[in-house]
N, C-alpha and C positions, 0 to 999 in steps of 0.2 A: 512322688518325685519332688527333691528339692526345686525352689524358685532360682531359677539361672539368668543373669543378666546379660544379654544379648547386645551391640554396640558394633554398630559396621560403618567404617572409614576408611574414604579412598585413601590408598596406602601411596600411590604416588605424588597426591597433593598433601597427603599425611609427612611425607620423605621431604618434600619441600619445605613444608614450614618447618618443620623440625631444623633443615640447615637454617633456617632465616632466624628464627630463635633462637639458636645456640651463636648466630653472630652479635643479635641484639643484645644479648648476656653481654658478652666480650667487649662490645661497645659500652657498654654502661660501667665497662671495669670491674666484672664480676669472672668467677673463672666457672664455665658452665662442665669442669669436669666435679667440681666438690660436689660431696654426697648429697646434700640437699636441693641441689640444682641436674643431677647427674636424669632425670626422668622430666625435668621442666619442660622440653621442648617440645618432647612427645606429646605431653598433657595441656601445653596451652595450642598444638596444633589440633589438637581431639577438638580441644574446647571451644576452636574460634570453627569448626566447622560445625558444632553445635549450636553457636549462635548465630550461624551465618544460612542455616537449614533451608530459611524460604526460598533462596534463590532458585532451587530446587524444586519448588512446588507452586502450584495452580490454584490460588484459593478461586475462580470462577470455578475450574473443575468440583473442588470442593462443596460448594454451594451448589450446584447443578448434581450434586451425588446423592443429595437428599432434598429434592423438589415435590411438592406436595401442591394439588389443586384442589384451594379450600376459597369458600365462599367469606372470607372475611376482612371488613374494612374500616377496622379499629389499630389503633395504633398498637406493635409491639415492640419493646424495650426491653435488652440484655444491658445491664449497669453491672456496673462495678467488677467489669471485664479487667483482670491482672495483666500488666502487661510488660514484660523487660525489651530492650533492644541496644543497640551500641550506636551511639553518636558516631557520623562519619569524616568529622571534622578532628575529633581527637582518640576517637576509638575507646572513650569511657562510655561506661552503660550508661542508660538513663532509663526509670521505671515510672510507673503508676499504673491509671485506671483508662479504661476506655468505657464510654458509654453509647449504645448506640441504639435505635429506632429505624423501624421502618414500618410505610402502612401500607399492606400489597393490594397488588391487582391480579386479583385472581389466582396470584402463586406465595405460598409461605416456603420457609426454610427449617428444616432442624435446627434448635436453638443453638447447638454444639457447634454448630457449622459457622456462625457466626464470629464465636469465640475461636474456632480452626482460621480463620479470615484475619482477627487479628495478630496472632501467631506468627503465619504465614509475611505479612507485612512487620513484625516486629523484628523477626529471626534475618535481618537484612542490615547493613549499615545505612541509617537513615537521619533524617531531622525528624523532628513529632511533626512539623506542617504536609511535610508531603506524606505521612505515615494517614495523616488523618483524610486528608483526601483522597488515597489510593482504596482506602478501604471504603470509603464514600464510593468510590466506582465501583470497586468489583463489585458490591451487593445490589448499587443500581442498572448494571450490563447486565448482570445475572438473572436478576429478578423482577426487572423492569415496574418497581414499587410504585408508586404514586407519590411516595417522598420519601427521602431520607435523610438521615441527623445522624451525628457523629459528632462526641466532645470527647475530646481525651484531655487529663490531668498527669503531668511527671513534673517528675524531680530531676536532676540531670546533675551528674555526679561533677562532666566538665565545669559545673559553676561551682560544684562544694568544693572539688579537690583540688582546685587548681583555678587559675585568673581569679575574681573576684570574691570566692570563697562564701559567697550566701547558702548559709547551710537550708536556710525557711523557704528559700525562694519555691513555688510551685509555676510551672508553664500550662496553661493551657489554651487549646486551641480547638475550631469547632469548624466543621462543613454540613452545608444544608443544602437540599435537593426537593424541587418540587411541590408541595402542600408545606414542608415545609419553612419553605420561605413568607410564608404567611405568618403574622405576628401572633396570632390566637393559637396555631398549632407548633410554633416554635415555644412559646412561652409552658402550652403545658408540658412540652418536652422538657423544657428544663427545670418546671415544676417537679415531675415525676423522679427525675433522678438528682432532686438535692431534699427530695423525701424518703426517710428512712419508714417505709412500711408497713414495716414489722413491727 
C-alpha cells in the first residue's frame, strides 16, 4: 500500500481565513485571482492553523500520558529541543533551541513528552518569555519535580526582516524552579547544556 498523506482542517475556520486572505491580497494591491495567488488563501489558511495547533492540545495531558514511578534523583536534560513558533506582535516566526531539565520526585516522563510540551507551547502565538515559563509550569504541575530549568535560545525573524534588521542578534531567555534556584545546581545546568558531549 502506497504511503498517503492524511491533513484534516476545520473547513469552516478553513472558509474563513481563506476570505480574510484573499482580502489581505487585495489590500496589499495584489489581484488574489492571478494563477500564482489563485490557491494562496487556501494554503496559508491550512498553514496558520498548522502553526497555530497547540491551542488545541494539553501538553499536562501529554506528560500525564506517559508517567512512570522511578526511584530517581539525578538530574535529567533534553537539549537542543528545535523549536519554531510565530511572534504575536507581528505574526513573523521566531525559531531555535529549548533546553530543559528536571530532577523528579518519585515520577519521570517519556523523554518525547517533553519535546511534545514544547511543541504544544510553540504551535501558539507567543513571546519566547512567556513560552519559556509556561513550559516551566506544565512539567512542574505535572510532575511535581523537585526543580526545574528551562533556557530557550531564538532568533526572531521581527528583528531580521523588518525594524532593526540584526540579522546575529540571538534572544534568550531562562525559568527556574525549585533545586534549581540554587547556584551549584543552576550552574551545572548550564554546564551541561553549553557542553557538547559527544
Amino acid at each position: 500500500m502506497a504511503y498517503k498523506k492524511i491533513d484534516q482542517y476545520d473547513e469552516d475556520v478553513t472558509s474563513d481565513l481563506m476570505k480574510n486572505y484573499q482580502e489581505v491580497l487585495s489590500s496589499l494591491g495584489e489581484d488574489p485571482e492571478r494563477e500564482g495567488l489563485i490557491k494562496t488563501p487556501e494554503r496559508v489558511a491550512k498553514a496558520m492553523q498548522y502553526l497555530t495547533q497547540g491551542y488545541q492540545q494539553d501538553p499536562k495531558a501529554i506528560i500525564k500520558s506517559a508517567m512512570f514511578k522511578e526511584d530517581v534523583s539525578e538530574m535529567i536534560i533534553v537539549k537542543d529541543i528545535e523549536l519554531y513558533s510565530m511572534c504575536e506582535h507581528h505574526m513573523l516566526p521566531f525559531f531555535g533551541k529549548a533546553h530543559i531539565a528536571y530532577i523528579p520526585n518519585g515520577w519521570i516522563t517519556g523523554l518525547s513528552k517533553i519535546a511534545r510540551v514544547v511543541d504544544v507551547y510553540s504551535r501558539r502565538l507567543q513571546v519566547q518569555e512567556r513560552l519559556t515559563t509556561q513550559i516551566l509550569e506544565a512539567i512542574k504541575e505535572s510532575l511535581n519535580p523537585v526543580g526545574v530549568a528551562v533556557v530557550i535560545e531564538a532568533k526572531h525573524l521581527c528583528m531580521m526582516m523588518r525594524g532593526v534588521q540584526k540579522q546575529n542578534s540571538v534572544t534568550t531567555t531562562s525559568a527556574f524552579d525549585g533545586e534549581f534556584h540554587k547556584n551549584a545546581t543552576r550552574s551545572e545546568f548550564m554546564k551541561l547544556i553549553s557542553k557538547d558531549l559527544g
